[in-house]
N, C-alpha and C positions, 0 to 999 in steps of 0.2 A: 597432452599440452593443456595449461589449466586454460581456463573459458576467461575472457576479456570481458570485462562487467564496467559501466559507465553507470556513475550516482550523478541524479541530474536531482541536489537537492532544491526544492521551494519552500527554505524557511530557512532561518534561525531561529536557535535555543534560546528560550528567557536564560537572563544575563545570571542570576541563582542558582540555573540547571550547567552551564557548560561546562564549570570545574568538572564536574562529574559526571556530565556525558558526552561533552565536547558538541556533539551534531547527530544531526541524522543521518548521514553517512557512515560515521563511525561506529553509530548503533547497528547499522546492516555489514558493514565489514565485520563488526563482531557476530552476529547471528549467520553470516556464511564461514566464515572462520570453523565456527562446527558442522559443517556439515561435511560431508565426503569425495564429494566434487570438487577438483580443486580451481581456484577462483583465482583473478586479481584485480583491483579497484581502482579506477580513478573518480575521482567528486568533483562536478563543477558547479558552484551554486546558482543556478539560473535565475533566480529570485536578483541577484546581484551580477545579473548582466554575464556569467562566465558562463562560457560554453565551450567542448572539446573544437580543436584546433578543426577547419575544414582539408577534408579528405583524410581526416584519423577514423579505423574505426573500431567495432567492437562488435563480440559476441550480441550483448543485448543493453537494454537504456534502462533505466528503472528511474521512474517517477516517485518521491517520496512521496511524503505525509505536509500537512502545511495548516496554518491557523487562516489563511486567506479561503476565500468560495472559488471550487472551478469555477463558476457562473459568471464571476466577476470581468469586470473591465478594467483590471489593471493591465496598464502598458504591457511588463515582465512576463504576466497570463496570457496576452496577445500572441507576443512574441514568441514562448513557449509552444503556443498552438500551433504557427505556425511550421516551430521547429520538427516538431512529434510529425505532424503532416505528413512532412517533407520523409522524416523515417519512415512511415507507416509506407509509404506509397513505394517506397526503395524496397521493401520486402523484409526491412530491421524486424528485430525482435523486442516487444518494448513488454514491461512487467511497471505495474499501478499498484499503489500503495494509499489507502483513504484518499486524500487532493489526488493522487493519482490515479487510480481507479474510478473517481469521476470525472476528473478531465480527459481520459482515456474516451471514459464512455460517450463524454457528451462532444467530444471533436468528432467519434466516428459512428455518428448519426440516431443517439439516445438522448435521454434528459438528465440532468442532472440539476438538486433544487434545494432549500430547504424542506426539513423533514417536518410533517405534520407532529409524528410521531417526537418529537423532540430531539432530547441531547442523548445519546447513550456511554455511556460510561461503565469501564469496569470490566472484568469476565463476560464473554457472551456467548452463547450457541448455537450453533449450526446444525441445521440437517444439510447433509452429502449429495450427491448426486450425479448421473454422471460422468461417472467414473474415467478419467483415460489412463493411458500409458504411463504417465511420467508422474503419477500420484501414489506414491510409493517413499516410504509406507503406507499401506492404506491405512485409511480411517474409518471407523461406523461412524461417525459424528466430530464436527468442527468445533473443539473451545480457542477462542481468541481474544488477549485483552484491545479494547475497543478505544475509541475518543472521535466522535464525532457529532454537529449536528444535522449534516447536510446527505442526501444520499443521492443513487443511482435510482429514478425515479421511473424510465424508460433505458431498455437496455437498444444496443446497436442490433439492427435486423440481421447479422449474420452472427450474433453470438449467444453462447452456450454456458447457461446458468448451471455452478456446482457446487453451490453454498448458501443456502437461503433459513430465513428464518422471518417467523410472523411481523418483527421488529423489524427487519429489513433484508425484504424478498431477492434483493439482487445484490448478496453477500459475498460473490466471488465467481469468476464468469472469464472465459477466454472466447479467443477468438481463432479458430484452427489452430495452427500451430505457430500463430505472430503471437498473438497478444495474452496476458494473462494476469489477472488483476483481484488485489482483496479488498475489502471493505477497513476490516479491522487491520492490527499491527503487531506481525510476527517478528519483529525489530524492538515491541518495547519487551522492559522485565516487570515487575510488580513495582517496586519501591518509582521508576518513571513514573508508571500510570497514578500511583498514589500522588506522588507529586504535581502530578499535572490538575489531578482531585481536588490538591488543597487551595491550587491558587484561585481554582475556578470555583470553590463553594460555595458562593453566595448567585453566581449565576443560576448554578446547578441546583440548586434548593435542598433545604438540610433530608428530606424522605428521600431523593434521587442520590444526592452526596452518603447517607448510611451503606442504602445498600448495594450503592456501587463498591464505595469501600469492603463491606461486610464479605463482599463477592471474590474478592483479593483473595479469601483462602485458600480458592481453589487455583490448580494448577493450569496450562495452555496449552497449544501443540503449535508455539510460535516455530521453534527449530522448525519440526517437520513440515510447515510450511514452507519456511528455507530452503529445503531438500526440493519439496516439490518445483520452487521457485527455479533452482539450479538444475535440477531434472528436463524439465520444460524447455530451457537456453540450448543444455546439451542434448535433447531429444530431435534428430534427425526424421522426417516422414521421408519415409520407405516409399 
């Protein structure tokens, strides 16, 4: 029976990008699309007030990616917190995506902040760690294209670091077998992240914008984060 997935997006697309990627949702419907597990999707965009109908449920909740700070005190982010809460404590299964993965972190009792370290952009790597069940294919090492400047600054006291790197220590981290969260975005392709590069270049400063770009050559293991994504949802503890 395919696995029941809820897109809880916190954003729209610049108005330049949607022709050709429509959303964040439909960038993750397409990166589970390939994987093996078989899925099906609803998107509510929580940013705009939608949320699944009460007493609907699902497999697991997936927090996208977002231009706003977890940290912040938007209305939308309130209410969102209170929503996740409200899962988390029900025993749901919830998966963080950049805004996601730190508003994950910082409702269930970590920090989340801006990043000393700056903006990062582009290709990034990971050392592993770890290791569970549902991380399969394995990996010797995490590349994932990136976009953020805010990070996971203190993690939750019950949770378990499996992706870090000097740039940023708490790169991907669950929490038994509820929660499970990346820093970077196994959801973009190259030509997104490039694009997202060009509008931000003058923030990003032309030495960070080179070789962020420059970095594009190389390839990600956004799919097999997918897998492991979908692995995770459908991984029963025995």
């Amino acid at each position: 029976m395919p696995l029941r997935i809820c897109i809880l997006e916190t954003d729209v697309l610049r108005p330049e990008l949607v022709d050709q990627y429509q959303s964040y949702g439909r960038m993750f419907e397409r990166l589970f699309a390939r994987q093996p597990i078989e899925a099906w999707f609803v998107i509510h965009n929580v940013m705009q007030g939608d949320y699944p109908a009460e007493g609907e449920r699902f497999d697991a909740y997936l927090v996208t990616g977002s231009k706003a700070d977890s940290f912040g005190s938007d209305p939308w982010i309130q209410t969102l917190k209170v929503y996740l809460l409200g899962l988390y404590e029900r025993g749901e299964k919830l998966l963080g995506v950049c805004f996601g993965h730190q508003l994950l972190a910082l409702l269930l009792g970590g920090q989340s902040e801006r990043a000393a370290q700056g903006w990062g952009v582009g290709i990034h790597h990971y050392r592993l760690g770890n290791e569970a069940a549902w991380m399969t294919p394995a990996l010797e090492n995490l590349t994932l294209l990136i976009s953020h400047q805010d990070q996971v600054t203190r993690l939750p006291e019950n949770a378990t670091v499996i992706a870090s790197s000097e740039f940023c220590p708490f790169a991907a981290y669950h929490i038994n077998d509820q929660v499970l969260c990346f820093q970077g975005h196994p959801e973009f392709i190259h030509d997104y992240s490039r694009a997202l590069m060009d509008i931000r270049q003058e923030s990003l400063g032309a030495a960070l914008y080179d070789r962020a770009v420059t970095s594009l050559v190389e390839d990600h293991h956004g799919s097999i984060v997918g897998e492991w994504m979908m692995r995770f949802v459908a991984h029963k503890t025995v």
